[in-house]
VOGU-3710 file (C-alpha; in Angstrom, 3 decimals, decimal comma):
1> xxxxxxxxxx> 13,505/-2,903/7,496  14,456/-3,411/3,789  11,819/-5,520/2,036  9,466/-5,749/4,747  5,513/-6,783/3,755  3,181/-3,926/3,599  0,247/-5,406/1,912  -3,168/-4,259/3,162  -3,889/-8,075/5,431  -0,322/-7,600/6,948
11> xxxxxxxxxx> -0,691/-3,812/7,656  -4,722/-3,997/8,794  -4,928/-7,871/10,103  -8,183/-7,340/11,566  -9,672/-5,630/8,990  -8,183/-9,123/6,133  -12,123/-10,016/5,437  -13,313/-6,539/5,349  -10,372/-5,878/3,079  -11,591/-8,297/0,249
21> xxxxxxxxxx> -15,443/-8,024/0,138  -14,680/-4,067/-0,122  -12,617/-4,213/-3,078  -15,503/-6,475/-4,202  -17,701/-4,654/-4,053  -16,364/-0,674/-3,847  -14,739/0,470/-7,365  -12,777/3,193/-5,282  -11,454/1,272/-2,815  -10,670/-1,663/-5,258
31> xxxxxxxxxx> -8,588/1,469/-7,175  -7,015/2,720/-4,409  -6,153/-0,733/-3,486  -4,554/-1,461/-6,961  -3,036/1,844/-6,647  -1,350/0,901/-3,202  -0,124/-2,865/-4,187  1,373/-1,013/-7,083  3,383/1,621/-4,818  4,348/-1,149/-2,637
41> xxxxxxxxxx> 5,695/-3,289/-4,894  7,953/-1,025/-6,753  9,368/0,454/-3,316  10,217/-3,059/-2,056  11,506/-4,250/-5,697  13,820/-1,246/-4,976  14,877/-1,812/-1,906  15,922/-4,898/-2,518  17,432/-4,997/-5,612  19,773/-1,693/-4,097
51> xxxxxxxxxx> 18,499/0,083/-7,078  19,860/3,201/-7,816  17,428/6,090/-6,450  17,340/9,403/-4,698  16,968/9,621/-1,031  13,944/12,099/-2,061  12,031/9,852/-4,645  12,089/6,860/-2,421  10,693/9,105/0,351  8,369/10,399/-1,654
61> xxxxxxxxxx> 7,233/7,053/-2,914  6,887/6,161/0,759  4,615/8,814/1,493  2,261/8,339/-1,830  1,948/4,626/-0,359  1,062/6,476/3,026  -1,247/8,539/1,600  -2,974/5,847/-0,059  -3,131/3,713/3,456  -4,606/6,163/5,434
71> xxxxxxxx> -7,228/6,797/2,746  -8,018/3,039/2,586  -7,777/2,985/6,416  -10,584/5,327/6,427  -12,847/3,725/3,652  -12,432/0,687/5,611  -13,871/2,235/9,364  -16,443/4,212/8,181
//
C-alpha cells in the first residue's frame, strides 16, 4: 500500500520502549535508526508524490530499508 507507515514503533510495536532507550543509549543503533527513518521517508515521499523513478531504484531502496530493519531487528533481541 502506497504511503503506508514503516517507522520502527509501527513495524516492532512491542519492542516501542526498547526502541527509544536503545537509540539512547547505543550510537549504532541510534545510526542505523537515522539511517532507516531516512530510507523510509524518501520511499514514501516518492510514492506519494508519483515521482518519477525506476521500477529498480525504488526496489532497491526497499530492500536497503530491509536491510536496515532486520539489522535493527536483531540489535533489538539480542
Amino acid at each position: 500500500m502506497l504511503g503506508e507507515p514503516h517507522d520502527l514503533p509501527h513495524e516492532f510495536p512491542r519492542l516501542a520502549n526498547q526502541i527509544d532507550q536503545r537509540t539512547e543509549i547505543d550510537p549504532l543503533f541510534a545510526e542505523l535508526s537515522e539511517q532507516y527513518h531516512q530510507i523510509d521517508d524518501e520511499i514514501r515521499r516518492l510514492e506519494l508524490a508519483g515521482s518519477p523513478i525506476s521500477d529498480q531504484h525504488l526496489q532497491g531502496m526497499k530492500l536497503n530499508r530491509l536491510r536496515l530493519k532486520d539489522q535493527l531487528y536483531d540489535l533489538l533481541t539480542r
